[in-house]
C-alpha positions in Angstrom: 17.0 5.4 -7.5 16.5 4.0 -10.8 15.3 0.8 -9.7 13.2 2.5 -7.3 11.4 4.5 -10.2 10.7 2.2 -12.8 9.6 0.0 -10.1 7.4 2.7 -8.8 6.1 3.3 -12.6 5.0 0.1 -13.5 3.0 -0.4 -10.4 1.5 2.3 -11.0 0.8 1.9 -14.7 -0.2 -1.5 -14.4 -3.0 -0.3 -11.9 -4.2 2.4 -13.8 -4.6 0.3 -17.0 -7.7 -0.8 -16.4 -9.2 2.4 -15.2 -6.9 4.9 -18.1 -6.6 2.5 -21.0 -9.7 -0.3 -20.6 -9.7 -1.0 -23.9 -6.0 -1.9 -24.2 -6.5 -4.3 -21.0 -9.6 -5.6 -23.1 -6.9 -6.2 -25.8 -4.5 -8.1 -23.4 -7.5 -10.2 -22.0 -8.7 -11.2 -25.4 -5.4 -12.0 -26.7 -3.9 -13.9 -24.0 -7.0 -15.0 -22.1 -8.3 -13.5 -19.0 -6.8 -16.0 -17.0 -3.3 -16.1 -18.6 -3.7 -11.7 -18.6 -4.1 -11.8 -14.8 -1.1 -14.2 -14.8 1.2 -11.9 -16.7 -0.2 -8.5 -15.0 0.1 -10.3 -11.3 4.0 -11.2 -12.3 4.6 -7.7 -13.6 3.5 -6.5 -10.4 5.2 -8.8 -8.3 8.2 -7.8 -10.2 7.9 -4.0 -9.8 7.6 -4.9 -5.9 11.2 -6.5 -6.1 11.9 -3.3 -8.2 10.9 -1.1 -6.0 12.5 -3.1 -2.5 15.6 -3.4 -4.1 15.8 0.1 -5.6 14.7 1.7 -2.2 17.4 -0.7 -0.3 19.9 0.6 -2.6 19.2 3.9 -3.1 21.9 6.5 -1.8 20.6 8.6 1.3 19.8 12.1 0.2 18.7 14.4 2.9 15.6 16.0 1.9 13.9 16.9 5.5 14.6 15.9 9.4 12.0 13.6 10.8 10.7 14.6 14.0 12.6 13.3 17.3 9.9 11.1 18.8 6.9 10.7 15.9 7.7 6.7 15.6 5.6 6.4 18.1 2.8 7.3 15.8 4.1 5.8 12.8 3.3 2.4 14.9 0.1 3.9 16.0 -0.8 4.5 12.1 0.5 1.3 10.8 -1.6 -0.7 13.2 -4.6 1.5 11.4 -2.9 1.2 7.7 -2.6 -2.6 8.4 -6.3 -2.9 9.7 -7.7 -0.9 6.6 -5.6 -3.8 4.4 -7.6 -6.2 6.0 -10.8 -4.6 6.1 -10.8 -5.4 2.4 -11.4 -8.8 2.6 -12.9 -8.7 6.2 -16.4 -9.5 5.9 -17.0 -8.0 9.5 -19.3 -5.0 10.4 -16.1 -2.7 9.6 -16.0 -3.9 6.0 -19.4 -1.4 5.3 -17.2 1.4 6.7 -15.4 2.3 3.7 -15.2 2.1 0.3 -11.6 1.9 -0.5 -10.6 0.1 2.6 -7.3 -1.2 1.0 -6.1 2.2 -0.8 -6.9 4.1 2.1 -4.4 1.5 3.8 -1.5 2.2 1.4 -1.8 5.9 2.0 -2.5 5.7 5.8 1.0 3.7 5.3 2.9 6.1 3.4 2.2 8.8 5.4 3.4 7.0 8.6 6.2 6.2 6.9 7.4 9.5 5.2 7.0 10.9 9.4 9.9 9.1 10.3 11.9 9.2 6.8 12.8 12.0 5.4 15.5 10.7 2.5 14.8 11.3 -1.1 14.2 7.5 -1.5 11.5 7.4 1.0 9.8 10.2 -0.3 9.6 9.0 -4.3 8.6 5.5 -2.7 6.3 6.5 0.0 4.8 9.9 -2.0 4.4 8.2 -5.2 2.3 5.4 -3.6 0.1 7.5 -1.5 -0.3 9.5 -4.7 -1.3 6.6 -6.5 -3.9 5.2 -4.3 -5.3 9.1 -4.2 -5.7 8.7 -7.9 -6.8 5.4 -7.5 -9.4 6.1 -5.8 -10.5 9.2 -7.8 -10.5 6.8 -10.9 -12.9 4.1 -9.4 -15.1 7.1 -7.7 -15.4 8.3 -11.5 -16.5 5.1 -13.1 -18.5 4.1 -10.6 -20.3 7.2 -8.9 -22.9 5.8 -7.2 -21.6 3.4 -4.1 -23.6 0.7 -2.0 -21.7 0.0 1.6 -21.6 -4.0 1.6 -23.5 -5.6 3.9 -22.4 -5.3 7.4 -21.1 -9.0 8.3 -20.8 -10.1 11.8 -19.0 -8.5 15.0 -16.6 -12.0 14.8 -15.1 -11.2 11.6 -13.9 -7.9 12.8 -12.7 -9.9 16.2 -10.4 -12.4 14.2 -9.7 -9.6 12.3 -8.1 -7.4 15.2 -6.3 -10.7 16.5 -4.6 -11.5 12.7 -3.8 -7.5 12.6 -2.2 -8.0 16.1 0.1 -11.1 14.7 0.8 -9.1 11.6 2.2 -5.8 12.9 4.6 -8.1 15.4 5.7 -9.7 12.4 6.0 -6.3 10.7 7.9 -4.7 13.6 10.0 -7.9 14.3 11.0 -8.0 10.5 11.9 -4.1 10.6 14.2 -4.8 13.8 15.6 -7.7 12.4 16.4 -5.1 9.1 17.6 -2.9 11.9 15.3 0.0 12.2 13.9 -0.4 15.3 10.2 0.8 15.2 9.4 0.8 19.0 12.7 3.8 19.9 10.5 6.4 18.7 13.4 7.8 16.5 14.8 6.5 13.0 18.4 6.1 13.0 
């Protein structure tokens, strides 16, 4: 669970550096370079995703609550939404103008389908503390910038090509989870 946290941490801290400490990220751009900063912060996220995989993967299984018999059926429902919200943020369909956070409402549309049909400690730090982080997230942006223009509404063929790549996605997703042995498509978690 370790793993899992720090993992979890700097994620989170890395994201909210820019928003919480712009100054020090001003620091870290000026020192190192924009281009060399993004470099380092991209790898220290990339990192605290392997943290946070391997951590959760390793974690012991502490019952904290019993999933409802039957509610994978609308984890798969809200991960086809979660995953076409991550691609509405760089669609530039009609749907793009829908929302403003596109890509953090994603990540909590995500976590919530996923804390339905696990109900271990792990699960809940991983999956609560990223849905509370994209909350935030978006709180943070919504404070620095208050006033918010929808983008331009792009054409209806973006948002086709983007229901067809969503499509090949969640297979992938759901062939990867039943190759990992959690079957999404029983209805019930093991």
């Amino acid at each position: 669970m370790t793993l899992l946290s720090i993992g979890l941490a700097a994620w989170i801290l890395v994201h909210y550096l820019k928003r919480v400490l712009p100054s020090a990220r001003a620091g870290l751009d000026s020192g190192l370079g924009k281009g060399a900063a993004k470099g380092l912060i991209a790898l220290v996220l990339v990192i605290s995703i392997v943290m946070m995989v391997m951590g959760y993967r390793s974690a012991e299984n502490l019952h904290v609550y019993t999933p409802i018999a039957g509610i994978g059926h609308l984890n798969n429902l809200l991960m086809f939404i979660a995953i076409m919200l991550f691609g509405m943020g760089s669609s530039k369909g009609k749907m793009r103008a829908w929302f403003r956070h596109p890509m953090l409402m994603g990540v909590i549309v995500w976590a919530g389908a996923h804390l339905l049909v696990n109900g271990d400690l792990a699960s809940v730090v991983l999956f609560g503390g990223m849905a509370a982080w994209a909350v935030i997230q978006m709180a943070l942006i919504n404070r620095a910038v208050p006033d918010w223009t929808p983008l331009k509404a792009g054409p209806i063929k973006r948002d086709i090509r983007l229901v067809v790549i969503v499509i090949v996605l969640f297979i992938i997703i759901a062939s990867i989870h039943i190759w990992l042995g959690r079957n999404p498509f029983l209805g019930t978690y093991p």
